[in-house]
Biotite code that builds the C-alpha atoms (Angstrom):
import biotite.structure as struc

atoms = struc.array([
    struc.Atom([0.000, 0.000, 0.000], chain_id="A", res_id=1, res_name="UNK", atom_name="CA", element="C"),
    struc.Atom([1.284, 3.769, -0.904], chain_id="A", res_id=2, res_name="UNK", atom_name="CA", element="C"),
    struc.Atom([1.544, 6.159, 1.056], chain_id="A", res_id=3, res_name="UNK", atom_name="CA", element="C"),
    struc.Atom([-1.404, 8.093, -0.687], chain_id="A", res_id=4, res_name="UNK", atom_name="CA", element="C"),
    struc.Atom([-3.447, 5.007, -0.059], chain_id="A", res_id=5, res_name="UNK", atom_name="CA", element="C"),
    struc.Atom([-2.656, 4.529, 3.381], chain_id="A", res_id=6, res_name="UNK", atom_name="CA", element="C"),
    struc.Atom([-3.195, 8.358, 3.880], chain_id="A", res_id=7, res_name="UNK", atom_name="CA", element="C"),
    struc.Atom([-6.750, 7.609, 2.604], chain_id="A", res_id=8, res_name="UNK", atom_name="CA", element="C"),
    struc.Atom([-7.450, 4.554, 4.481], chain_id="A", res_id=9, res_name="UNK", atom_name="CA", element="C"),
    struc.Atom([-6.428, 6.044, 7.106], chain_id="A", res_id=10, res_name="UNK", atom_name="CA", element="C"),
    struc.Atom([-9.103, 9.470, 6.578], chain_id="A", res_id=11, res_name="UNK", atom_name="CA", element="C"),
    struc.Atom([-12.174, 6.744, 6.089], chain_id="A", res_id=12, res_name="UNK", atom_name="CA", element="C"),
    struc.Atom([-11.120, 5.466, 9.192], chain_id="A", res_id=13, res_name="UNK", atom_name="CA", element="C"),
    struc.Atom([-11.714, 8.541, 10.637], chain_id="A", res_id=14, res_name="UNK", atom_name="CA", element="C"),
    struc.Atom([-14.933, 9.292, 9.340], chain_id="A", res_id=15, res_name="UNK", atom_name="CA", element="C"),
    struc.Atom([-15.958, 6.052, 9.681], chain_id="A", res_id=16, res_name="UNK", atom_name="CA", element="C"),
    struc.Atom([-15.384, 6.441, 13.767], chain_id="A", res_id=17, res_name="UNK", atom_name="CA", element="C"),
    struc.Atom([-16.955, 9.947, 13.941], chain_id="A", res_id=18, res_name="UNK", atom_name="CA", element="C"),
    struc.Atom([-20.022, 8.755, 11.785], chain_id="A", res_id=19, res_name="UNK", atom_name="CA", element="C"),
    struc.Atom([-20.389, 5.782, 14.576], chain_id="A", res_id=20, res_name="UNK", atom_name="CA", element="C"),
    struc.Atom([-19.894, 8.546, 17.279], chain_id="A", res_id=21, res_name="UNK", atom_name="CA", element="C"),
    struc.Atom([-22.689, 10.551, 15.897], chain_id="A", res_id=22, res_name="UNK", atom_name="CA", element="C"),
    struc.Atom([-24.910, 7.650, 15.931], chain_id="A", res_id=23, res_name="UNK", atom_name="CA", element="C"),
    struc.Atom([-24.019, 6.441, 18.815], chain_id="A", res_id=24, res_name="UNK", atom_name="CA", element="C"),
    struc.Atom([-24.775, 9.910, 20.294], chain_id="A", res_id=25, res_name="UNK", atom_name="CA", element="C"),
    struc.Atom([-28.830, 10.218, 18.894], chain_id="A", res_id=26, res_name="UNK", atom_name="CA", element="C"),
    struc.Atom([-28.752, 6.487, 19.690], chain_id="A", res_id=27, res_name="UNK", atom_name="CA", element="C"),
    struc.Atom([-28.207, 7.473, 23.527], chain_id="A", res_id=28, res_name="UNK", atom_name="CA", element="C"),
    struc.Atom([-31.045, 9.816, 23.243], chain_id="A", res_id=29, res_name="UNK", atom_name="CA", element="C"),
    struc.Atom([-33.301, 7.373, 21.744], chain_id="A", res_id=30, res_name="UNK", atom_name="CA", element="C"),
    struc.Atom([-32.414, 5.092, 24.458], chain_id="A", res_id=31, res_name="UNK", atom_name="CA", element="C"),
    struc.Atom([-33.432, 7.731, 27.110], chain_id="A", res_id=32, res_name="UNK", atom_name="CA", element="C"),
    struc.Atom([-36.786, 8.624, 25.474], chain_id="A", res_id=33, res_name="UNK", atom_name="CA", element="C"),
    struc.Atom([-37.662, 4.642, 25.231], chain_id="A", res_id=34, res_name="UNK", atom_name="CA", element="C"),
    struc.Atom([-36.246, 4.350, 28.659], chain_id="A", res_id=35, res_name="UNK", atom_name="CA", element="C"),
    struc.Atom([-38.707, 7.357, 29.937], chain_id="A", res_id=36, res_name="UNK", atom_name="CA", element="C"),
    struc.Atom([-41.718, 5.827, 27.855], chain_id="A", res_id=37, res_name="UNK", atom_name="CA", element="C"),
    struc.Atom([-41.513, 2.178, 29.247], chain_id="A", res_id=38, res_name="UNK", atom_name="CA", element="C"),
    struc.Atom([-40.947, 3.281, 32.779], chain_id="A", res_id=39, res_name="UNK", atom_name="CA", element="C"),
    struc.Atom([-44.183, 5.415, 31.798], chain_id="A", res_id=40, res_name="UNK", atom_name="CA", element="C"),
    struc.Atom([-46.470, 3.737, 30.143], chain_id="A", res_id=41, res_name="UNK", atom_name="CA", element="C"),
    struc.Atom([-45.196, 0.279, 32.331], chain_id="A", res_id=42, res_name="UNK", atom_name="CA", element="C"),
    struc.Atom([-43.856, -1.717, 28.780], chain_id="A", res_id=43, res_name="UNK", atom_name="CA", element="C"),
    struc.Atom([-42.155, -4.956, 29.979], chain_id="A", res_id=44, res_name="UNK", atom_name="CA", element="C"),
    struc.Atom([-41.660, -5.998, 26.305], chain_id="A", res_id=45, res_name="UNK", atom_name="CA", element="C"),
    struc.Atom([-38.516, -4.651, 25.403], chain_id="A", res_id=46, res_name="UNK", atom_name="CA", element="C"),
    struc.Atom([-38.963, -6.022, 22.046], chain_id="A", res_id=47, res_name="UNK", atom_name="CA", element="C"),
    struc.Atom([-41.102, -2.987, 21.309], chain_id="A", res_id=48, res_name="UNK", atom_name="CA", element="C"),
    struc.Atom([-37.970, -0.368, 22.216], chain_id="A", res_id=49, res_name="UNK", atom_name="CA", element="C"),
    struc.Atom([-35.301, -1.255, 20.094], chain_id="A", res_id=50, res_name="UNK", atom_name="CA", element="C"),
    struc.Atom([-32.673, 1.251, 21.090], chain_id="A", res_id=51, res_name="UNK", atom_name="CA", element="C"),
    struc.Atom([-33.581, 0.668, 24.343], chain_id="A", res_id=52, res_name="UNK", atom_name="CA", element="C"),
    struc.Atom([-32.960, -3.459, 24.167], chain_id="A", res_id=53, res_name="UNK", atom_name="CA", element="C"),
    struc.Atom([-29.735, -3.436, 22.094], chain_id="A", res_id=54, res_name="UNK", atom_name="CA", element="C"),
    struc.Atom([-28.507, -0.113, 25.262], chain_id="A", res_id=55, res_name="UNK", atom_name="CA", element="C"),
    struc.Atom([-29.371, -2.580, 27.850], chain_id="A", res_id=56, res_name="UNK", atom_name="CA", element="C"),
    struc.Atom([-27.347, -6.051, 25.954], chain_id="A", res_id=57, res_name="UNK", atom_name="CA", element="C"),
    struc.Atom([-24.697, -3.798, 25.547], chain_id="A", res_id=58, res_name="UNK", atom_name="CA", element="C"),
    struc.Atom([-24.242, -2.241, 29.081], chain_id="A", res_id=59, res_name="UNK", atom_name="CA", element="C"),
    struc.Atom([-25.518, -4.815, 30.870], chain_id="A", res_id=60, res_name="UNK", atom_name="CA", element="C"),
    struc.Atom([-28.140, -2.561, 32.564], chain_id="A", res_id=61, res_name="UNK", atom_name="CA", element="C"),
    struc.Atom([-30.123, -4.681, 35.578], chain_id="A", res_id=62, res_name="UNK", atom_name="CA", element="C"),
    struc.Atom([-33.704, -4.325, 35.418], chain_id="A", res_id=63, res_name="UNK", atom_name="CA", element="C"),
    struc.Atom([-34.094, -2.041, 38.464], chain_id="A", res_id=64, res_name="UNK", atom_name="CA", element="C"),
    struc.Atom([-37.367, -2.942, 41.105], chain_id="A", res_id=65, res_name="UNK", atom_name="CA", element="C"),
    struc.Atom([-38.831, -5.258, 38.033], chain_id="A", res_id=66, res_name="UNK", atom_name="CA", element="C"),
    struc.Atom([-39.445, -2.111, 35.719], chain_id="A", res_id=67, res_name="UNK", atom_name="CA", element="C"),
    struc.Atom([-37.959, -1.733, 32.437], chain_id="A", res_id=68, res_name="UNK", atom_name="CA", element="C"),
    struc.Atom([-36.790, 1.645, 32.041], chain_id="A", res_id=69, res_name="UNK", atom_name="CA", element="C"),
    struc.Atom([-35.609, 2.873, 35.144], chain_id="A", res_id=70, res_name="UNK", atom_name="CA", element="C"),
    struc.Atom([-32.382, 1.539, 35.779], chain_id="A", res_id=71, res_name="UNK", atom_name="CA", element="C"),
    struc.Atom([-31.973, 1.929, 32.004], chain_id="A", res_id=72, res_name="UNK", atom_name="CA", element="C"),
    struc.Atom([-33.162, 5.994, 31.926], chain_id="A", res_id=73, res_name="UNK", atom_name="CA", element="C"),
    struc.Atom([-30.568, 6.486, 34.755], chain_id="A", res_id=74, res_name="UNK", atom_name="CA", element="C"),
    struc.Atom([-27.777, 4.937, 33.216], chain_id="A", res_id=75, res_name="UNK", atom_name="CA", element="C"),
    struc.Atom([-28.236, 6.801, 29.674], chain_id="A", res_id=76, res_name="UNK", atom_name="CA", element="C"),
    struc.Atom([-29.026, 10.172, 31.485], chain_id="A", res_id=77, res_name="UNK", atom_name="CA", element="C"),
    struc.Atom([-25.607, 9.551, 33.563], chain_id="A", res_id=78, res_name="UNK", atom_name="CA", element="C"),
    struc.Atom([-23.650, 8.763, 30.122], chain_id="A", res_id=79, res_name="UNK", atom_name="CA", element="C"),
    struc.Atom([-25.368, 11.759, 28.347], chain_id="A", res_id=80, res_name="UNK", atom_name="CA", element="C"),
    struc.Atom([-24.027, 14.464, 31.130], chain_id="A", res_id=81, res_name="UNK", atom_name="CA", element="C"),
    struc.Atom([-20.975, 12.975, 31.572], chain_id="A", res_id=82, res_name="UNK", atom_name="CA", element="C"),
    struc.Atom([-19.984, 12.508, 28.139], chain_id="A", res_id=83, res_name="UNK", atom_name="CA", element="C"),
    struc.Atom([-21.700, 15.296, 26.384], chain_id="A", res_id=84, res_name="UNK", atom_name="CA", element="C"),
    struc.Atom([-22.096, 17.527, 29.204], chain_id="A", res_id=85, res_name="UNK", atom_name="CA", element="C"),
    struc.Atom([-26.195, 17.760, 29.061], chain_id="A", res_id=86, res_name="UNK", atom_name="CA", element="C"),
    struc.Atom([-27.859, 19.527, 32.100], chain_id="A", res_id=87, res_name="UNK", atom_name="CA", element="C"),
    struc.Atom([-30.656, 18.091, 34.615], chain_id="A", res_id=88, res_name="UNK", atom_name="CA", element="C"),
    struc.Atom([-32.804, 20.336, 32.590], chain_id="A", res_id=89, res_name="UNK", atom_name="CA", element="C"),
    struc.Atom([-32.049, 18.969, 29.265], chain_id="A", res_id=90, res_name="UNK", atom_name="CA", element="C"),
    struc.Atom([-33.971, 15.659, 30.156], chain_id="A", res_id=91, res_name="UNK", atom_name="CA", element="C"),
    struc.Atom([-36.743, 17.587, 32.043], chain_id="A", res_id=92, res_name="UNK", atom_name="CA", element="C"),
    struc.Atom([-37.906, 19.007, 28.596], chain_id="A", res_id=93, res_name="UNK", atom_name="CA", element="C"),
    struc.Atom([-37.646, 15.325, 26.840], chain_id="A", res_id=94, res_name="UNK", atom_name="CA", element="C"),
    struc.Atom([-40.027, 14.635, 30.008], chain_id="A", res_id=95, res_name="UNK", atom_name="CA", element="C"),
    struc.Atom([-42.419, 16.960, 29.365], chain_id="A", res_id=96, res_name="UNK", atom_name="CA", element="C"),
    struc.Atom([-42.242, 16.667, 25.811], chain_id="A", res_id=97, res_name="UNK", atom_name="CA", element="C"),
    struc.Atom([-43.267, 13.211, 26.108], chain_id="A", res_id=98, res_name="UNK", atom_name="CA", element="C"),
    struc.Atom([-45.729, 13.601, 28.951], chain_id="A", res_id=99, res_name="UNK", atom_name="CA", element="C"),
    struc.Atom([-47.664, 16.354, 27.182], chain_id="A", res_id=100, res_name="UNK", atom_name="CA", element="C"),
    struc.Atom([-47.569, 14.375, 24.050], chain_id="A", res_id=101, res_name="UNK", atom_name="CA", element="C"),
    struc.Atom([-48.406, 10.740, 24.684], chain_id="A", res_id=102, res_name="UNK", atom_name="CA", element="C"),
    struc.Atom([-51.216, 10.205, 26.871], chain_id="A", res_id=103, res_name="UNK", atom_name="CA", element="C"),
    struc.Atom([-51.901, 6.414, 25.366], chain_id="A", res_id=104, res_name="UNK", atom_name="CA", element="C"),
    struc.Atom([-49.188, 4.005, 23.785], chain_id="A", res_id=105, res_name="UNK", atom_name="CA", element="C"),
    struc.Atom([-50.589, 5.254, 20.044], chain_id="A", res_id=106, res_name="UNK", atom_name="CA", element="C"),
    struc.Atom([-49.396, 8.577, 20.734], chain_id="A", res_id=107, res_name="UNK", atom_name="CA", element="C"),
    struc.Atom([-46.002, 7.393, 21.789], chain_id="A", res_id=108, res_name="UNK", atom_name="CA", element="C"),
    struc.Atom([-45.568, 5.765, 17.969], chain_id="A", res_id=109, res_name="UNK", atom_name="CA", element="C"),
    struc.Atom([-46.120, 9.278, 16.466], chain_id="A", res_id=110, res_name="UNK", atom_name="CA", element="C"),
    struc.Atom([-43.750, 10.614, 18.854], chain_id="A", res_id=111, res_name="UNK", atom_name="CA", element="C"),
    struc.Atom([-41.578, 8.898, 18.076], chain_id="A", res_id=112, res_name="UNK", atom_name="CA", element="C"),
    struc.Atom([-41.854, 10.000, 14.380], chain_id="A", res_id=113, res_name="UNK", atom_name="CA", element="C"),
    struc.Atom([-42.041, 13.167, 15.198], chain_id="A", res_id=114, res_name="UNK", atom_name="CA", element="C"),
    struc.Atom([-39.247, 13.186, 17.117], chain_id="A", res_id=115, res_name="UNK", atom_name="CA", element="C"),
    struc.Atom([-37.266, 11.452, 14.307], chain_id="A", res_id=116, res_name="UNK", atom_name="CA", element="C"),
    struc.Atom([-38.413, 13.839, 11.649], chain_id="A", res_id=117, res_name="UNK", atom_name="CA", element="C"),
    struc.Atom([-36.979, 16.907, 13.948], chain_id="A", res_id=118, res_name="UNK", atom_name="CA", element="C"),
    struc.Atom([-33.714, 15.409, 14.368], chain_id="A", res_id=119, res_name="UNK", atom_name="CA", element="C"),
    struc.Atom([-33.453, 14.859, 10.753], chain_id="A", res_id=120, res_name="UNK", atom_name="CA", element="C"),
    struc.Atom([-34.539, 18.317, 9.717], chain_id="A", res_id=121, res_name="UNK", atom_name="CA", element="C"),
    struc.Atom([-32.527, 19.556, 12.768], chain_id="A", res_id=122, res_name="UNK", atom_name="CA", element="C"),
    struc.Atom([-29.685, 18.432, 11.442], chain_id="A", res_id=123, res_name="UNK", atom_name="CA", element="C"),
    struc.Atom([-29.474, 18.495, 7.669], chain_id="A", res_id=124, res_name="UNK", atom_name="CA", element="C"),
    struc.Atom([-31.075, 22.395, 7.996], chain_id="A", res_id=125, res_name="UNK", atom_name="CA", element="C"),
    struc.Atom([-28.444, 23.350, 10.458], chain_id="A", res_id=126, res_name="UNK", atom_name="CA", element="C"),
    struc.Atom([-25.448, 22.282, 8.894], chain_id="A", res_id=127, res_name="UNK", atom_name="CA", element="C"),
    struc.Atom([-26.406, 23.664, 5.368], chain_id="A", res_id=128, res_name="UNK", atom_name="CA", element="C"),
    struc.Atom([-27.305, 26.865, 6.609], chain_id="A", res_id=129, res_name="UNK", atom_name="CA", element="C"),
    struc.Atom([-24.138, 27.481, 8.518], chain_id="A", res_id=130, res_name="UNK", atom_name="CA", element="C"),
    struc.Atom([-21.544, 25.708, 5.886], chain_id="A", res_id=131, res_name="UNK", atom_name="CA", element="C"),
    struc.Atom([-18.447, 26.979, 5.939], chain_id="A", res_id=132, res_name="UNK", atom_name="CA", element="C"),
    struc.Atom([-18.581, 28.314, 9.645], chain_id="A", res_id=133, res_name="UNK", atom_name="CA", element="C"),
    struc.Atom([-18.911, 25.148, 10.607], chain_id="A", res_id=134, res_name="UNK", atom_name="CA", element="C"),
    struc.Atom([-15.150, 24.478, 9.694], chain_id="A", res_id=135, res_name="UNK", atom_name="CA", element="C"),
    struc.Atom([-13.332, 25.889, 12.449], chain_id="A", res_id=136, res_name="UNK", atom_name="CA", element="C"),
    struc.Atom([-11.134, 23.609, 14.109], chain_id="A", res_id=137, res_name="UNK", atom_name="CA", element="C"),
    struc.Atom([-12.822, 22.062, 17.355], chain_id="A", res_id=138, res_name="UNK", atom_name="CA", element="C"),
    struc.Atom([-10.307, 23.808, 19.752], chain_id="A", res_id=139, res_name="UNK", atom_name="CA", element="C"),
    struc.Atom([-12.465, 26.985, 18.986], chain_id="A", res_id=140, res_name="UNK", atom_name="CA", element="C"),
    struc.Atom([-15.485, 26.117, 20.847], chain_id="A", res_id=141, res_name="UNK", atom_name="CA", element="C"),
    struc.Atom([-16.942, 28.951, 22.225], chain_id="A", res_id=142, res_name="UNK", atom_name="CA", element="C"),
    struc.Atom([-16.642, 30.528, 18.811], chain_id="A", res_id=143, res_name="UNK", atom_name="CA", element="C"),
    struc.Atom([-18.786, 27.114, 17.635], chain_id="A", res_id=144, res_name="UNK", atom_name="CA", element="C"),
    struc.Atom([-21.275, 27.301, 20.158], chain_id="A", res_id=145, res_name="UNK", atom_name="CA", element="C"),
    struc.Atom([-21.671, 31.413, 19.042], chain_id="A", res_id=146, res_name="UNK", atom_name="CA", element="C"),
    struc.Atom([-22.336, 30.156, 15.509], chain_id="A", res_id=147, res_name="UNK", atom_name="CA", element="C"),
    struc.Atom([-24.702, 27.245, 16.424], chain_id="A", res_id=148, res_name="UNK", atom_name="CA", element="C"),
    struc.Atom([-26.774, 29.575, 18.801], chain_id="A", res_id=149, res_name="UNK", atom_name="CA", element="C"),
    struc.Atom([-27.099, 32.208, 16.025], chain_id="A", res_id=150, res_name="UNK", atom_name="CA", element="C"),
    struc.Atom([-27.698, 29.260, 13.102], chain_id="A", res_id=151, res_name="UNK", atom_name="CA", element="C"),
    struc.Atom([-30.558, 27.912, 15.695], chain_id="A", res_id=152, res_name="UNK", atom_name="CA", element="C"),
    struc.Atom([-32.004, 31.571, 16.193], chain_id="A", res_id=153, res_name="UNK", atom_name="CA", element="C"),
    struc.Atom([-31.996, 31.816, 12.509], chain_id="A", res_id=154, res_name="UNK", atom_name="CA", element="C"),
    struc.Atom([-34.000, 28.093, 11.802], chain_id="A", res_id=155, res_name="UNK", atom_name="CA", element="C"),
    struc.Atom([-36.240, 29.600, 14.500], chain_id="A", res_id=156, res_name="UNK", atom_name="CA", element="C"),
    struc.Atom([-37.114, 32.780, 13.275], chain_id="A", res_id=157, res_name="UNK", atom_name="CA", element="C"),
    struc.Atom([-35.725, 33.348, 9.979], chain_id="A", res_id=158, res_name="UNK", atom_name="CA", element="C"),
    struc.Atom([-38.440, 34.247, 6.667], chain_id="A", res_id=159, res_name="UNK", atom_name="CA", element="C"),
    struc.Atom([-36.101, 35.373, 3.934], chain_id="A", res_id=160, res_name="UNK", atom_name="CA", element="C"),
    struc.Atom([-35.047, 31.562, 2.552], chain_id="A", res_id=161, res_name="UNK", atom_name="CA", element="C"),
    struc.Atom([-32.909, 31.772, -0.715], chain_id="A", res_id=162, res_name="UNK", atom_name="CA", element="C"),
    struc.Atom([-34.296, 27.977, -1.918], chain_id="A", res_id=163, res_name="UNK", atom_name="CA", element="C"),
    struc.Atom([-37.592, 26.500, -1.425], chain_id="A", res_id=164, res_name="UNK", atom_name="CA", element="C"),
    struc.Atom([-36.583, 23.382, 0.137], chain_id="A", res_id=165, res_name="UNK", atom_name="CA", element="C"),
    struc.Atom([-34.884, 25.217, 2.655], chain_id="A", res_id=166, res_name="UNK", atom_name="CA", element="C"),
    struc.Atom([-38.003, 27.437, 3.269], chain_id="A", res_id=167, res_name="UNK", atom_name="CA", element="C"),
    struc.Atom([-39.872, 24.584, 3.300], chain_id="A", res_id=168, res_name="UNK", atom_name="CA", element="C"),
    struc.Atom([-37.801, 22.201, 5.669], chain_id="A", res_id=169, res_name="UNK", atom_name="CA", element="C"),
    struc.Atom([-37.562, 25.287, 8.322], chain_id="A", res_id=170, res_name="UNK", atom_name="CA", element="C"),
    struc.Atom([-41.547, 25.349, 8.077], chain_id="A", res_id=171, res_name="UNK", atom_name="CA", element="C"),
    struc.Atom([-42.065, 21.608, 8.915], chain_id="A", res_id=172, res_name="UNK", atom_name="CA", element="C"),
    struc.Atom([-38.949, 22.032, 11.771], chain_id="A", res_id=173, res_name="UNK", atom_name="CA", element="C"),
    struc.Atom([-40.900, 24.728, 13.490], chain_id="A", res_id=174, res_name="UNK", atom_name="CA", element="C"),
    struc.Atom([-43.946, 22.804, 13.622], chain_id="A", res_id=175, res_name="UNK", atom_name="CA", element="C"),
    struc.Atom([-41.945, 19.657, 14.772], chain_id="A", res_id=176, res_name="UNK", atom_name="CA", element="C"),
    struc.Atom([-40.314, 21.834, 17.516], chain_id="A", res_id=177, res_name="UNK", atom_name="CA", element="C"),
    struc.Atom([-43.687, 23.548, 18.679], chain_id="A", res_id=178, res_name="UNK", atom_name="CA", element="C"),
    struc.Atom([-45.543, 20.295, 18.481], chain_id="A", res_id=179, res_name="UNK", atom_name="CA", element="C"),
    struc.Atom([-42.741, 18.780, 20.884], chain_id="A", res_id=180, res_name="UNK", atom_name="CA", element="C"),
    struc.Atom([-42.331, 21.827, 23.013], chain_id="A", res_id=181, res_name="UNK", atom_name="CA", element="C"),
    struc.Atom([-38.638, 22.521, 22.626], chain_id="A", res_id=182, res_name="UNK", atom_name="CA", element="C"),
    struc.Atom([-36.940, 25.518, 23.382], chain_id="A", res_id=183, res_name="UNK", atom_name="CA", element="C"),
    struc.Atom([-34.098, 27.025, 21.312], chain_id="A", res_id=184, res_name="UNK", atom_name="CA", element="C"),
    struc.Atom([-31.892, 26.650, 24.242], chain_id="A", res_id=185, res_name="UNK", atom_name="CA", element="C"),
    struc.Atom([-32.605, 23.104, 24.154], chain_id="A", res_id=186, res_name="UNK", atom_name="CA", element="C"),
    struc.Atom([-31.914, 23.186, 20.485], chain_id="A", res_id=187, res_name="UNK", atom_name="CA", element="C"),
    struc.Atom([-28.570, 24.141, 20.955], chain_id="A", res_id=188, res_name="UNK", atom_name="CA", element="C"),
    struc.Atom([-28.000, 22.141, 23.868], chain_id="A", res_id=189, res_name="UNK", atom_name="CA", element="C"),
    struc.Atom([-29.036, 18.954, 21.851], chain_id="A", res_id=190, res_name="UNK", atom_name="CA", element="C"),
    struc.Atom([-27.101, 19.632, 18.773], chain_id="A", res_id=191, res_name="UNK", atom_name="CA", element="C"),
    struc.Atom([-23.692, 20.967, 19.650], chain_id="A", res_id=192, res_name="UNK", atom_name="CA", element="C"),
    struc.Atom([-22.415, 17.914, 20.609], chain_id="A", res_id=193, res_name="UNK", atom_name="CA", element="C"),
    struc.Atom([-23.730, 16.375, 17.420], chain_id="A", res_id=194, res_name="UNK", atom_name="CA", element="C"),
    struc.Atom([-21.436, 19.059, 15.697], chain_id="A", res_id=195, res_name="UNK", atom_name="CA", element="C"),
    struc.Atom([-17.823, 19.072, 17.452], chain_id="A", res_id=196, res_name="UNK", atom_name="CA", element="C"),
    struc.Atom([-18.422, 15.228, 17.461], chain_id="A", res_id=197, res_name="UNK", atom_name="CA", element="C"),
    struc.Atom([-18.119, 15.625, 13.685], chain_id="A", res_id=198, res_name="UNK", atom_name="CA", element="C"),
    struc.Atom([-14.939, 17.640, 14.291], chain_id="A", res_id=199, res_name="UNK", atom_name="CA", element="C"),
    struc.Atom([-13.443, 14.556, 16.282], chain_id="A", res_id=200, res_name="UNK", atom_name="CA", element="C"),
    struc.Atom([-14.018, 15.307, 19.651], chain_id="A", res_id=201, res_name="UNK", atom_name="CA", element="C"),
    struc.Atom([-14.955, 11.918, 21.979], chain_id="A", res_id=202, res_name="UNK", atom_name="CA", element="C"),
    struc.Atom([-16.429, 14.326, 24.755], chain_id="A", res_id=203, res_name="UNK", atom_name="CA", element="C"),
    struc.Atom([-18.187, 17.573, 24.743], chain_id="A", res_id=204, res_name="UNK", atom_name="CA", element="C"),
    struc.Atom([-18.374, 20.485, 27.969], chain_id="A", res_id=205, res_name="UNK", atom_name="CA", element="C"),
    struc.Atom([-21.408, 22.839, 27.266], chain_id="A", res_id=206, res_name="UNK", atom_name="CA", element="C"),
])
């Protein structure tokens, strides 16, 4: 192997690890929400919360008092803020989100569609919007966090779109983001760890 090949191999590698970090990071808060919903709505079939049953294999979570989705809620929520620095008041919104939103195991399907649909949005929105001010190295963080607070405010409240998609994307995200009762302080808190992940970091301080 060259050295141009091994310089290549060794840059898929790399995005290879940071795409797994990403997921592994919405995969977390998946694994929370499910964890929140079963201890909820009292689910002992953990065949019905995937995330949630692959989390608990993985980690070897004990079912804590015989309810599924305590122990594993705990254990997610201690990963989350120690890892990616979330606050106690982070996973109060998820809570409320999903307590105003599902009253009945029907509703907790669409939310979870929902909530999939905002993340996607969230995320493909963000990052085109901001583009190139979204390459500064990691080490300038607080500079980051500036950007993705202003890119959020702009999703948020912006009218003037140059494309239609893009007007059109921000319309759905707003309704998504209403409809779920997230702030735009949550916003931010939710997705800058998503975005210096992508710049290689393995743990994030808010």
């Amino acid at each position: 192997m060259g050295l141009l090949d091994g310089l290549k191999k060794k840059n898929e590698d790399k995005q290879a690890e940071i795409q797994k970090n990403e997921e592994d990071y919405i995969s977390l808060i998946r694994v929370y929400i499910q964890a929140f919903v079963a201890e909820t709505f009292g689910i002992s079939n953990i065949n019905q919360m995937p995330d949630l049953r692959a989390f608990k294999v993985a980690c070897k979570v004990p079912t804590q008092n015989g309810k599924l989705g305590l122990g594993e809620r705990i254990e997610a929520r201690k990963m989350l803020m120690a890892n990616y620095g979330l606050s106690e008041d982070f996973f109060k919104t998820i809570n409320r989100s999903i307590t105003k939103n599902c009253k009945n195991l029907q509703q907790v399907n669409s939310f979870f569609v929902v909530f999939q649909g905002f993340v996607q949005d969230f995320v493909q929105l963000l990052t085109t919007h901001l583009g190139w001010k979204l390459q500064m190295p990691k080490y300038f963080d607080g500079m980051i966090r500036k950007v993705v607070v202003d890119g959020v405010k702009d999703l948020m409240e912006k009218n003037d779109w140059d494309k239609l998609d893009a007007a059109q994307t921000a319309a759905r995200l707003r309704e998504n983001v209403n409809r779920l009762g997230y702030t735009q302080s949550w916003m931010v808190e939710f997705i800058y760890p998503f975005i210096m992940i992508a710049k290689g970091a393995t743990t994030v301080k808010q």
